[in-house]
N, CA, C and O atoms as a CHARMM CRD file, in Angstrom:
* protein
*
  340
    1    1 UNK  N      0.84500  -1.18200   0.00000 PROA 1      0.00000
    2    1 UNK  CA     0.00000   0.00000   0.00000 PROA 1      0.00000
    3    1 UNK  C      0.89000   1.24500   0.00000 PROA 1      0.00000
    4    1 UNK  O      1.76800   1.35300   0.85600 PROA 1      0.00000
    5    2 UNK  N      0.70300   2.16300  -0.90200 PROA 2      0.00000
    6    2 UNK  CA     1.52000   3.67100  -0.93100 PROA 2      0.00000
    7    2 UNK  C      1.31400   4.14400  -0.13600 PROA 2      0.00000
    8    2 UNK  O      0.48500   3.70100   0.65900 PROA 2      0.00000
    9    3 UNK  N      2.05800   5.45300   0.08900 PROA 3      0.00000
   10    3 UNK  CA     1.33600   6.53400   1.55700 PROA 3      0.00000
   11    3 UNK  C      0.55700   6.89600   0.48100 PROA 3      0.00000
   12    3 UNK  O     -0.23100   5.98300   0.72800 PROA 3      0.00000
   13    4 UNK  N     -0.00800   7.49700  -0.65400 PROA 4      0.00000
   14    4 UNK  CA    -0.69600   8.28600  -0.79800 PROA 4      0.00000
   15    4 UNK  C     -1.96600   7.48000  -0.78500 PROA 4      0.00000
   16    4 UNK  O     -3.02500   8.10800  -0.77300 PROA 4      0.00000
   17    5 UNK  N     -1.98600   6.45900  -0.78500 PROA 5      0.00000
   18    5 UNK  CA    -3.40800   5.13800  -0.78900 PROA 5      0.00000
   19    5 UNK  C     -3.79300   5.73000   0.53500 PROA 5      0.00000
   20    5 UNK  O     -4.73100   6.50000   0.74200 PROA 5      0.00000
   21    6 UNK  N     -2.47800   5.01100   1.85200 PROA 6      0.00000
   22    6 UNK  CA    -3.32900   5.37100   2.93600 PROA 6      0.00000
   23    6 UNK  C     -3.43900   7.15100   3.50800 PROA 6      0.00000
   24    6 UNK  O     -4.02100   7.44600   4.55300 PROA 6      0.00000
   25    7 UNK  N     -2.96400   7.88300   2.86600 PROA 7      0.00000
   26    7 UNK  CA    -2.81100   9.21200   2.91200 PROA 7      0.00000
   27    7 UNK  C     -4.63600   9.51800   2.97300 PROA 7      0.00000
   28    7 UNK  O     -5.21400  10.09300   3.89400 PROA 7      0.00000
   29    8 UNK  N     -5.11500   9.09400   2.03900 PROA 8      0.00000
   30    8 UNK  CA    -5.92400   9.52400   1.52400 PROA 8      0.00000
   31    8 UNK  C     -7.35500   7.96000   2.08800 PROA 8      0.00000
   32    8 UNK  O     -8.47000   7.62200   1.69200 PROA 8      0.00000
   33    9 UNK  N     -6.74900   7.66600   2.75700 PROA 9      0.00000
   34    9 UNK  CA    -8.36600   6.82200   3.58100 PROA 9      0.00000
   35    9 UNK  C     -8.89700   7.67800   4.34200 PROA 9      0.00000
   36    9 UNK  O     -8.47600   8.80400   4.60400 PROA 9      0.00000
   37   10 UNK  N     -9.82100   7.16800   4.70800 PROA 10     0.00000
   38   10 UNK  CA   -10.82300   8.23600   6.33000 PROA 10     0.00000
   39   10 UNK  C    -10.35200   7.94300   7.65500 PROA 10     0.00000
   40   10 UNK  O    -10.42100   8.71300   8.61300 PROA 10     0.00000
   41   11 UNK  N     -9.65300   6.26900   7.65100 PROA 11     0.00000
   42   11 UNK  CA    -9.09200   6.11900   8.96500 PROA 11     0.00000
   43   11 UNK  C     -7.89800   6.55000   9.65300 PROA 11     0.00000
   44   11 UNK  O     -7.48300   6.39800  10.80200 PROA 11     0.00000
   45   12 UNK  N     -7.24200   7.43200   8.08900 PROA 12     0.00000
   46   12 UNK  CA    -5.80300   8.25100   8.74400 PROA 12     0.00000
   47   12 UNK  C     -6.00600   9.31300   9.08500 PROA 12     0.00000
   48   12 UNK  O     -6.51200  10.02000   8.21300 PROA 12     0.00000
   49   13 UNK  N     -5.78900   9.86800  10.22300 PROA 13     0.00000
   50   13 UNK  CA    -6.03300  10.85900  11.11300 PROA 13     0.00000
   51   13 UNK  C     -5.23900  11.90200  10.96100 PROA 13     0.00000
   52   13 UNK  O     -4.05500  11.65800  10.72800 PROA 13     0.00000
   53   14 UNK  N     -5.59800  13.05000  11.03600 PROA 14     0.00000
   54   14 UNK  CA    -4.46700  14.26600  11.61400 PROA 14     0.00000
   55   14 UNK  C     -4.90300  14.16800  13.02300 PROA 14     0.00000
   56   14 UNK  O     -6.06000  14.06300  13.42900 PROA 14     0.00000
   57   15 UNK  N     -3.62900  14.22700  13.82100 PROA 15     0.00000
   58   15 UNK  CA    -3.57600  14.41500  15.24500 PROA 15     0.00000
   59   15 UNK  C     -4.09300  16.00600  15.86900 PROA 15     0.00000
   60   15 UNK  O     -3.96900  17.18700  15.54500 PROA 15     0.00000
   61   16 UNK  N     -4.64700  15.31600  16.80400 PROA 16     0.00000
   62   16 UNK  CA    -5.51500  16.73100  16.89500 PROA 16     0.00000
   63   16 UNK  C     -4.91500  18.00500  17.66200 PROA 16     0.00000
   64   16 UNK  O     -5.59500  19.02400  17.78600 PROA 16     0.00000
   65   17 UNK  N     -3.25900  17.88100  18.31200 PROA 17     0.00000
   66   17 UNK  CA    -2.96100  19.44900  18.48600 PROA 17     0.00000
   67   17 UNK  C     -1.56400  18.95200  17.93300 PROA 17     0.00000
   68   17 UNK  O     -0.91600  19.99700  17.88100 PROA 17     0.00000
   69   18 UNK  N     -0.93100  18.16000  17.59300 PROA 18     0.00000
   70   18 UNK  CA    -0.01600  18.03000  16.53200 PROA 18     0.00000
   71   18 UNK  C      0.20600  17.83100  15.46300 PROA 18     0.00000
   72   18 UNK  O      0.93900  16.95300  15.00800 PROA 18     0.00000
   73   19 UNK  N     -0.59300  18.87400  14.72700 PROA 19     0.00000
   74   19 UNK  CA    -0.95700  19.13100  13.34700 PROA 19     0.00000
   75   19 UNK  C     -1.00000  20.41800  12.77000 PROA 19     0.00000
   76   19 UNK  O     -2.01200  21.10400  12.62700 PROA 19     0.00000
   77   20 UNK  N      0.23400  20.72600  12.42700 PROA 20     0.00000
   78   20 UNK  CA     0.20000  22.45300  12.40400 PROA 20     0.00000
   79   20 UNK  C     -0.29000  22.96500  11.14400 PROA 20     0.00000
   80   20 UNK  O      0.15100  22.36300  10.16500 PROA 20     0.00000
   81   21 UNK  N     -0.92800  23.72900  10.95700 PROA 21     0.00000
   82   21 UNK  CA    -1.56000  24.33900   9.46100 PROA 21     0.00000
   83   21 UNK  C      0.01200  24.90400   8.72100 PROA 21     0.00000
   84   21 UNK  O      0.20500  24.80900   7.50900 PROA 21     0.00000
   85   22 UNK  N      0.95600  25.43800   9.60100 PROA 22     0.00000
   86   22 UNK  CA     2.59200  25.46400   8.66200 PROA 22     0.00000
   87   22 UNK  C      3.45200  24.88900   9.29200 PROA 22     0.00000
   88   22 UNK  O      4.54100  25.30300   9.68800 PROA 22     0.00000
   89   23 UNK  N      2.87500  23.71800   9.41600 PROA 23     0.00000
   90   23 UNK  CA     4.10100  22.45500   9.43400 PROA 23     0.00000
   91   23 UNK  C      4.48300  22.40900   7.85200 PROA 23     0.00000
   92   23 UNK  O      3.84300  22.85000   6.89800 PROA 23     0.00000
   93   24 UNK  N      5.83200  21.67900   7.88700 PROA 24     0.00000
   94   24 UNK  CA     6.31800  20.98500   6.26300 PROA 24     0.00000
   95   24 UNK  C      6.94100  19.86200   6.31300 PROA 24     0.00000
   96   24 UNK  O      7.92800  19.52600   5.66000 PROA 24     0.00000
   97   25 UNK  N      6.15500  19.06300   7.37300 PROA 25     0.00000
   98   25 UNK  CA     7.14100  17.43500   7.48600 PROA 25     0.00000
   99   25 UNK  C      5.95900  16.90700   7.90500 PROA 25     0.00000
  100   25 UNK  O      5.29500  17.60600   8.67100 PROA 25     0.00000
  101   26 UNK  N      5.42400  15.56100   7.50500 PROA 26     0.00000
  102   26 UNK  CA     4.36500  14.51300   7.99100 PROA 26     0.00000
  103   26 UNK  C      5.04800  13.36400   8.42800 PROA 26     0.00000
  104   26 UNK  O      5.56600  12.56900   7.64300 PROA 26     0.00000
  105   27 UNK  N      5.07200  13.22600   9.85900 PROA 27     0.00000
  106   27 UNK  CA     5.15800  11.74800  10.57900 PROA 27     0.00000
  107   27 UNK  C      3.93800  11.30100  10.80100 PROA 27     0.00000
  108   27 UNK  O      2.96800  11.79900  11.37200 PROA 27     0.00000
  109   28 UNK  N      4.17900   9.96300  10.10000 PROA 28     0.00000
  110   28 UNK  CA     2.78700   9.07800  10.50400 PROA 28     0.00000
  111   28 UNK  C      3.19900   7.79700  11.10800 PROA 28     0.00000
  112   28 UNK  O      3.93500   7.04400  10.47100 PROA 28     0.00000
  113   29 UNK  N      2.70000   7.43200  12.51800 PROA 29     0.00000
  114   29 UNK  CA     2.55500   6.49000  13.03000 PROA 29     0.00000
  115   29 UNK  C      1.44800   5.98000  13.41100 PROA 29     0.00000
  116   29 UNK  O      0.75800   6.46700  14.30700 PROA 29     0.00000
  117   30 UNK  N      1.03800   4.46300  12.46700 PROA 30     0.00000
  118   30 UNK  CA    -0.08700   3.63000  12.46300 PROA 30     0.00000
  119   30 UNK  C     -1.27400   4.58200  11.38000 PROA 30     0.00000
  120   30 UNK  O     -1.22000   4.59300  10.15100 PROA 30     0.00000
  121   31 UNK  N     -2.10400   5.18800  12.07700 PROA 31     0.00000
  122   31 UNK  CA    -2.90400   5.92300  11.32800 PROA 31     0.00000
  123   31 UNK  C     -3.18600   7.50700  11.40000 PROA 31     0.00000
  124   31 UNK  O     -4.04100   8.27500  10.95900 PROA 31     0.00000
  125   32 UNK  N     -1.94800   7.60000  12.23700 PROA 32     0.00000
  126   32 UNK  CA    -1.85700   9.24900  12.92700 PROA 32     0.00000
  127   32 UNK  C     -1.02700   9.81500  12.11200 PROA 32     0.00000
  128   32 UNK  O     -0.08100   9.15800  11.67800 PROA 32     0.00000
  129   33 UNK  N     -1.19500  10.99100  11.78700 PROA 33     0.00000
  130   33 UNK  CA    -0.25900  11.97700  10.99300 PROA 33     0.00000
  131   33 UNK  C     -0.24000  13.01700  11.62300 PROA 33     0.00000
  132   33 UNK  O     -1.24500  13.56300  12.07700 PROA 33     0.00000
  133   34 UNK  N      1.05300  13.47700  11.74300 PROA 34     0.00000
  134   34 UNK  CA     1.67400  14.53400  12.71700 PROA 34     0.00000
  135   34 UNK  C      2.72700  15.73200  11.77700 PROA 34     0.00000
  136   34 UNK  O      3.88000  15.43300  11.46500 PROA 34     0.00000
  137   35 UNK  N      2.16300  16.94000  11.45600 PROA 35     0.00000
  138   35 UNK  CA     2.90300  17.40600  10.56100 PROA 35     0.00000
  139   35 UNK  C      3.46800  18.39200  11.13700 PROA 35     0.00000
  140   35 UNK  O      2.69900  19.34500  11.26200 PROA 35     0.00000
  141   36 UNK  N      4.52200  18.56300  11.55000 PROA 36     0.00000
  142   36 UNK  CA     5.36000  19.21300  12.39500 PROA 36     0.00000
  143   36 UNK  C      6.73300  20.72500  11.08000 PROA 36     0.00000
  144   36 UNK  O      6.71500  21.16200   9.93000 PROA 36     0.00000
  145   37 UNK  N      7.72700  20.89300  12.49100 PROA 37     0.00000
  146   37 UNK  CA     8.49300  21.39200  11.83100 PROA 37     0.00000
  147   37 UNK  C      9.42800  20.94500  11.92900 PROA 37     0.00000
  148   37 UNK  O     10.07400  20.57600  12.91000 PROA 37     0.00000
  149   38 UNK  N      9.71000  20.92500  10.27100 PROA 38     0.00000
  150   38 UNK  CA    11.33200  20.15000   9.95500 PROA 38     0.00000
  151   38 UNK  C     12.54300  20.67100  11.05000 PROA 38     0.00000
  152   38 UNK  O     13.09300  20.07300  11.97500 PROA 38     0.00000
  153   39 UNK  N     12.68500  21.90600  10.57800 PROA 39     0.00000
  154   39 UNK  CA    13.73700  22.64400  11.55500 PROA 39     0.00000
  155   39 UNK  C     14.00100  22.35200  13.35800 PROA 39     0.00000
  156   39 UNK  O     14.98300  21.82300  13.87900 PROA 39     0.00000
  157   40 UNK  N     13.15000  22.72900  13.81800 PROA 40     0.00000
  158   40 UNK  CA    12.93700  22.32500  15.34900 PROA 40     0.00000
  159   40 UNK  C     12.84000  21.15900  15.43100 PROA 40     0.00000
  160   40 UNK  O     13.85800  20.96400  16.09500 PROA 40     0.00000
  161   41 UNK  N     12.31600  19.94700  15.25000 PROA 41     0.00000
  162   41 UNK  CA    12.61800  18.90300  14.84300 PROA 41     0.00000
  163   41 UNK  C     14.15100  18.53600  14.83800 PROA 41     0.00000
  164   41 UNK  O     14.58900  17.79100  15.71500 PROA 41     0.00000
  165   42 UNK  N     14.78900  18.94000  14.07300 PROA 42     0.00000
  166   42 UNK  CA    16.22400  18.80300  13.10000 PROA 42     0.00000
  167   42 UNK  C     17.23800  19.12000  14.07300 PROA 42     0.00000
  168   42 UNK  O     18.32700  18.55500  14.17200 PROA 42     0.00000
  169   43 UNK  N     16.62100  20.45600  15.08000 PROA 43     0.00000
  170   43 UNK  CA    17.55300  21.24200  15.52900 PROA 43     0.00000
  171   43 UNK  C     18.00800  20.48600  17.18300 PROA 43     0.00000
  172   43 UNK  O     19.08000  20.50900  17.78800 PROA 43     0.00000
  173   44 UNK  N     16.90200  19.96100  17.47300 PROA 44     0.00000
  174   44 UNK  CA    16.59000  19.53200  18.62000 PROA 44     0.00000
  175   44 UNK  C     16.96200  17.60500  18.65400 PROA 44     0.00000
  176   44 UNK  O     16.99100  16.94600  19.69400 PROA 44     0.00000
  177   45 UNK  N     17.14900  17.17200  17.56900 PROA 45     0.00000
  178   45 UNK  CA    17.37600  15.86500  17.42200 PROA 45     0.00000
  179   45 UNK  C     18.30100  15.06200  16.73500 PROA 45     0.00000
  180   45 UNK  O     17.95500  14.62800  15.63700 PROA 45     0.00000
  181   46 UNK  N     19.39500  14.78900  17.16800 PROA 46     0.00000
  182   46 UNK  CA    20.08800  13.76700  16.45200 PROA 46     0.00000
  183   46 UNK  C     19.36200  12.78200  15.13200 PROA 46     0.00000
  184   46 UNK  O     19.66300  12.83700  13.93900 PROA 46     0.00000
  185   47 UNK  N     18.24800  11.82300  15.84000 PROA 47     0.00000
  186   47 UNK  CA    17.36100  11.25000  15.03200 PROA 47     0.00000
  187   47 UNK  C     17.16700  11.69300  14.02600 PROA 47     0.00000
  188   47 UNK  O     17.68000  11.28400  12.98400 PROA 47     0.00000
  189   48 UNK  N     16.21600  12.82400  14.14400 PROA 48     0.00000
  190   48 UNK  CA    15.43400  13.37600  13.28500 PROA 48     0.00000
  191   48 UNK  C     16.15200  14.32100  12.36700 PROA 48     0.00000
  192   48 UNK  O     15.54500  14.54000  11.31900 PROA 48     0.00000
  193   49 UNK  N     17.29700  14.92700  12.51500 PROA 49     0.00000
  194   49 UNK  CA    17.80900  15.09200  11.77400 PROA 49     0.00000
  195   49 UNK  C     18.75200  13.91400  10.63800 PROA 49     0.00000
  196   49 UNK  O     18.68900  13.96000   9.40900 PROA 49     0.00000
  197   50 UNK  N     19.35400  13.19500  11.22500 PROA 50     0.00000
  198   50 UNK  CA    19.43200  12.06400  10.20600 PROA 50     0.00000
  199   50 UNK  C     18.17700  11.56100   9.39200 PROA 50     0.00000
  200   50 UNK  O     18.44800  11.15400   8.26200 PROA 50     0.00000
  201   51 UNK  N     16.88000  11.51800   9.76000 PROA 51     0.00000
  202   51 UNK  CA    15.95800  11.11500   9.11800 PROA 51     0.00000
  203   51 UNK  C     15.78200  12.06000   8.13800 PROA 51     0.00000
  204   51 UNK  O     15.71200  11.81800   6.93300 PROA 51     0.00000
  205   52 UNK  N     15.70900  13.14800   8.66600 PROA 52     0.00000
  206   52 UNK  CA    15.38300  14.33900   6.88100 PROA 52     0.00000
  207   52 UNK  C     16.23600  13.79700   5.80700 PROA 52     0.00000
  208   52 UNK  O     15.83500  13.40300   4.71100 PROA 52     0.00000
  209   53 UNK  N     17.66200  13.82200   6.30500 PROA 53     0.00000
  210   53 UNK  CA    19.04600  13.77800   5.25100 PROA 53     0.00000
  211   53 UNK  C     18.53800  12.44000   4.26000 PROA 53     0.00000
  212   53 UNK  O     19.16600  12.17400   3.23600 PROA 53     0.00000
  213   54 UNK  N     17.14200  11.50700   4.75300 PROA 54     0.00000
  214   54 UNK  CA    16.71900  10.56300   3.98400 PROA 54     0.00000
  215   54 UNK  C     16.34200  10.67900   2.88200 PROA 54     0.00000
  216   54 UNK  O     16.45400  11.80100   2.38800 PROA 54     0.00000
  217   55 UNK  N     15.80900   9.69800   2.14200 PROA 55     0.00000
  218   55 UNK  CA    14.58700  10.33800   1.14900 PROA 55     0.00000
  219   55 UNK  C     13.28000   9.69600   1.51300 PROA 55     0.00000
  220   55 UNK  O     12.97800   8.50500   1.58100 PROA 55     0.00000
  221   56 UNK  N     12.58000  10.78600   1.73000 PROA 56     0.00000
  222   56 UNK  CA    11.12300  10.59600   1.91700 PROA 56     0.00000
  223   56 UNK  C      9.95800  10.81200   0.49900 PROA 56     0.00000
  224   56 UNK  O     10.10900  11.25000  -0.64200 PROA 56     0.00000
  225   57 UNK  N      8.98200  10.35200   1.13100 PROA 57     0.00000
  226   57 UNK  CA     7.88400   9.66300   0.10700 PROA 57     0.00000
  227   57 UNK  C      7.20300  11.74400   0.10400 PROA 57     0.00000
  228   57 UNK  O      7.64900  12.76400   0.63000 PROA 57     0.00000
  229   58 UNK  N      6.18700  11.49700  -0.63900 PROA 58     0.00000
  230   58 UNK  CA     5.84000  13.17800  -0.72300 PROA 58     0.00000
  231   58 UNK  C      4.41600  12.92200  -0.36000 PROA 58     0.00000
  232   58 UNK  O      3.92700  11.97300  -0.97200 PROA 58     0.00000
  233   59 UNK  N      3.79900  13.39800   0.30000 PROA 59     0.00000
  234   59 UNK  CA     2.26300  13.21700   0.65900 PROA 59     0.00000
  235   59 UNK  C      1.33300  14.79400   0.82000 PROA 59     0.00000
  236   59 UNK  O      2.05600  15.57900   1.43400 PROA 59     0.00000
  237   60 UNK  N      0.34200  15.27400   0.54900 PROA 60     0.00000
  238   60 UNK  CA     0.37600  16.62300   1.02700 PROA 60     0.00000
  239   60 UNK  C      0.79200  17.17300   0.56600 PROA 60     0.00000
  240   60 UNK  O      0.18200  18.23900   0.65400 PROA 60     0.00000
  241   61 UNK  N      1.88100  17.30400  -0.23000 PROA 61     0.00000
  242   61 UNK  CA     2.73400  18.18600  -0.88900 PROA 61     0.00000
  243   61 UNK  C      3.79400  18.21300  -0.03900 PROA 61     0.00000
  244   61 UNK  O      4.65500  19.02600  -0.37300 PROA 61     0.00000
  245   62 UNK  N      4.06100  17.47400   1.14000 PROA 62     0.00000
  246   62 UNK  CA     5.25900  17.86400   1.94300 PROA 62     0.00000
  247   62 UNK  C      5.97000  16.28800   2.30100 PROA 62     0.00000
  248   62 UNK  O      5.41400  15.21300   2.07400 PROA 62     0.00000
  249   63 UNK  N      7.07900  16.43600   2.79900 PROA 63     0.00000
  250   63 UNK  CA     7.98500  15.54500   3.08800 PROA 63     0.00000
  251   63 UNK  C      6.93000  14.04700   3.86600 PROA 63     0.00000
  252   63 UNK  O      6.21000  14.50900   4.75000 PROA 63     0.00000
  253   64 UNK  N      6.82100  13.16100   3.77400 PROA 64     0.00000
  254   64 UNK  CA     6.54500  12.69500   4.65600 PROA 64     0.00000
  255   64 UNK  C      7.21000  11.03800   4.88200 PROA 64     0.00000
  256   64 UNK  O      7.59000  10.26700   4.00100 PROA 64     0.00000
  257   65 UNK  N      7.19400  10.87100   6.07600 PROA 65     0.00000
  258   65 UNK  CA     8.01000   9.42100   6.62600 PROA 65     0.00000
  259   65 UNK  C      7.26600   8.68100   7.10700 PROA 65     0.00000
  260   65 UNK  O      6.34200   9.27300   7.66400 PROA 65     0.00000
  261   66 UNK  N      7.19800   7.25400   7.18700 PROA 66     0.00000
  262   66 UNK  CA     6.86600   6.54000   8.33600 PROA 66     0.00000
  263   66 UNK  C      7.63400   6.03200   9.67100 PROA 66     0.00000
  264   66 UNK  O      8.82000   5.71800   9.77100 PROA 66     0.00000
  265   67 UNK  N      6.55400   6.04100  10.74100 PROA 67     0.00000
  266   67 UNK  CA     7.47400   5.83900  12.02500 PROA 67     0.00000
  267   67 UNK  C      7.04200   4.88500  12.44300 PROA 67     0.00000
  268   67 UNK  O      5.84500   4.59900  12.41400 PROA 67     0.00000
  269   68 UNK  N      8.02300   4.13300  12.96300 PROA 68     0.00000
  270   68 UNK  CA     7.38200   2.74900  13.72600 PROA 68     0.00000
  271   68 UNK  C      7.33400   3.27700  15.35200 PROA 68     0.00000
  272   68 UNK  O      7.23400   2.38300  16.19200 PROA 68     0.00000
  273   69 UNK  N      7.39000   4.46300  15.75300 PROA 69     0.00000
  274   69 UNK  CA     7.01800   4.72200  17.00900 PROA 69     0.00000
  275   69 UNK  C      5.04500   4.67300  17.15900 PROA 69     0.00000
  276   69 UNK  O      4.18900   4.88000  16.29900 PROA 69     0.00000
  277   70 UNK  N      4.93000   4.34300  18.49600 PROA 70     0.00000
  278   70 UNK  CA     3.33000   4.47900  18.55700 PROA 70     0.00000
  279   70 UNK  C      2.91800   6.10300  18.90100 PROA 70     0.00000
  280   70 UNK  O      3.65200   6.98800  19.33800 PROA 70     0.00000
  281   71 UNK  N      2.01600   6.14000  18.67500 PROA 71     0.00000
  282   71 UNK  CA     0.94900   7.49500  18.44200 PROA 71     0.00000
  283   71 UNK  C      1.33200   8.12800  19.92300 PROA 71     0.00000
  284   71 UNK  O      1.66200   9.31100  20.00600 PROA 71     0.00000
  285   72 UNK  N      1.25400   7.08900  21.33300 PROA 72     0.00000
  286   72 UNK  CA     1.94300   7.81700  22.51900 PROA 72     0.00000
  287   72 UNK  C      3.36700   8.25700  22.40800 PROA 72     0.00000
  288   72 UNK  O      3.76200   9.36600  22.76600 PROA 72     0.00000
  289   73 UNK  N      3.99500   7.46800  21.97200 PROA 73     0.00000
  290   73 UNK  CA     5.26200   7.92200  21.94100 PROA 73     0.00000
  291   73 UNK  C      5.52100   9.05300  21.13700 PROA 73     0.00000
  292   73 UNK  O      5.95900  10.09000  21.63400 PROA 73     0.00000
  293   74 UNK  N      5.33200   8.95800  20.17500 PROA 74     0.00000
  294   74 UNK  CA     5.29300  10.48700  19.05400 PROA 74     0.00000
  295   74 UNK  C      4.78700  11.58800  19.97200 PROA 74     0.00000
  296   74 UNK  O      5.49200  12.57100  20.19800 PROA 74     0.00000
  297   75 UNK  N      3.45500  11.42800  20.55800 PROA 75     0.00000
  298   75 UNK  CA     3.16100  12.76900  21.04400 PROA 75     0.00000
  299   75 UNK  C      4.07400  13.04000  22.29000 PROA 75     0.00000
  300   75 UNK  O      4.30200  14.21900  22.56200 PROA 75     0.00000
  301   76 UNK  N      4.59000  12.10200  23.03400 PROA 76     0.00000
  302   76 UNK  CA     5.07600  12.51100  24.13900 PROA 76     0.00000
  303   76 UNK  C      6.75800  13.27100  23.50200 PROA 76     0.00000
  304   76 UNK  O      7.32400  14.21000  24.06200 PROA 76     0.00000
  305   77 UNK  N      7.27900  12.53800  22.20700 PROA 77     0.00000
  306   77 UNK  CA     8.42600  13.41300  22.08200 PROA 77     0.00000
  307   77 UNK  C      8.31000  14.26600  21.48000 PROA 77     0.00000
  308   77 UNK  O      9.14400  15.12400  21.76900 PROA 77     0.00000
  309   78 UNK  N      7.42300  14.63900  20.43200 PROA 78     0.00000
  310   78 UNK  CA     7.15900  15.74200  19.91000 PROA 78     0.00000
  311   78 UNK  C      6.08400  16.73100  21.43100 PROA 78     0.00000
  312   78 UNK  O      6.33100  17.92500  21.59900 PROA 78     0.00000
  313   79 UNK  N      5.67400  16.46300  21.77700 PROA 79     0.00000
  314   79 UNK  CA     5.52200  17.91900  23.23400 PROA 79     0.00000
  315   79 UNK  C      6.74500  18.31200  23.89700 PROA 79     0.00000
  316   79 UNK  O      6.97700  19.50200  24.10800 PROA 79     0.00000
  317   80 UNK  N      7.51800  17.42400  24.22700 PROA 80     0.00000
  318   80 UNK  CA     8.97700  17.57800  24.62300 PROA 80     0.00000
  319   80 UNK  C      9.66000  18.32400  24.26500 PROA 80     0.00000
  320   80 UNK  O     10.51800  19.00000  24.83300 PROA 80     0.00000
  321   81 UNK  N      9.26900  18.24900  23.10100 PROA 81     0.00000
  322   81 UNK  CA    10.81700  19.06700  21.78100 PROA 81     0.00000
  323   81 UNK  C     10.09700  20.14100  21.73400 PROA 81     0.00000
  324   81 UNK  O     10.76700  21.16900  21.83100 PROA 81     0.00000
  325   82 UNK  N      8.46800  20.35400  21.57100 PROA 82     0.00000
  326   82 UNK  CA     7.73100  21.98000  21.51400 PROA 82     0.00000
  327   82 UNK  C      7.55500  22.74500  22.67100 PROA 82     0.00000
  328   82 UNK  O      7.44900  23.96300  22.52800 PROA 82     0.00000
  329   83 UNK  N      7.49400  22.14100  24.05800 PROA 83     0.00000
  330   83 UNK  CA     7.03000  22.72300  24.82900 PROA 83     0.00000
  331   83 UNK  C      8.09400  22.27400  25.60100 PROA 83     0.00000
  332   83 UNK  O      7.33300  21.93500  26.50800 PROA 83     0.00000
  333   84 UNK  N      9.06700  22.00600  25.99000 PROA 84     0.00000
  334   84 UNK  CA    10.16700  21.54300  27.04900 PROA 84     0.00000
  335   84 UNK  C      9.18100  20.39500  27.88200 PROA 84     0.00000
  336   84 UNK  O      8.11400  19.79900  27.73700 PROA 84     0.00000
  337   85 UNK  N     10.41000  20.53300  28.93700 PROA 85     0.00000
  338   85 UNK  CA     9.59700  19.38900  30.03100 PROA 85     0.00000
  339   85 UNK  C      8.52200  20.25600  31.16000 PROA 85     0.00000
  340   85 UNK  O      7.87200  19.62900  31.99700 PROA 85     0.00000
């Protein structure tokens, strides 16, 4: 299945406060899509900066990856990285 197959079902979600109207990066884990910022992201993460330097699939018009992290885990490190501890 492509991302843009499941991009485009009803059961893939935008996450409901990690979903920025100018985000330019889509992490999706399971059926959650989380479209964040590349930069802060990048700036703040070893990981995630190696992950940009990837090549990603295009969904949205913007970068997007899959994560094998779960939907808790994503939100708990992405609040981390936006809002400190």
């Amino acid at each position: 299945q492509s991302l843009e197959d499941v991009d485009d079902k009803p059961s893939c979600r935008n996450h409901p406060t990690l979903f920025f109207d100018d985000g330019n990066v889509i992490l999706r884990t399971g059926w959650t899509l989380f479209c964040v910022h590349k930069s802060l992201l990048a700036k703040h993460s070893p990981v995630f900066r190696d992950l940009f330097n990837q090549n990603s699939h295009r969904s949205r018009g913007l970068s997007h990856y899959d994560r094998e992290e779960t939907r808790e885990d994503m939100e708990v490190l992405l609040n981390v990285l936006y809002d400190g501890l």
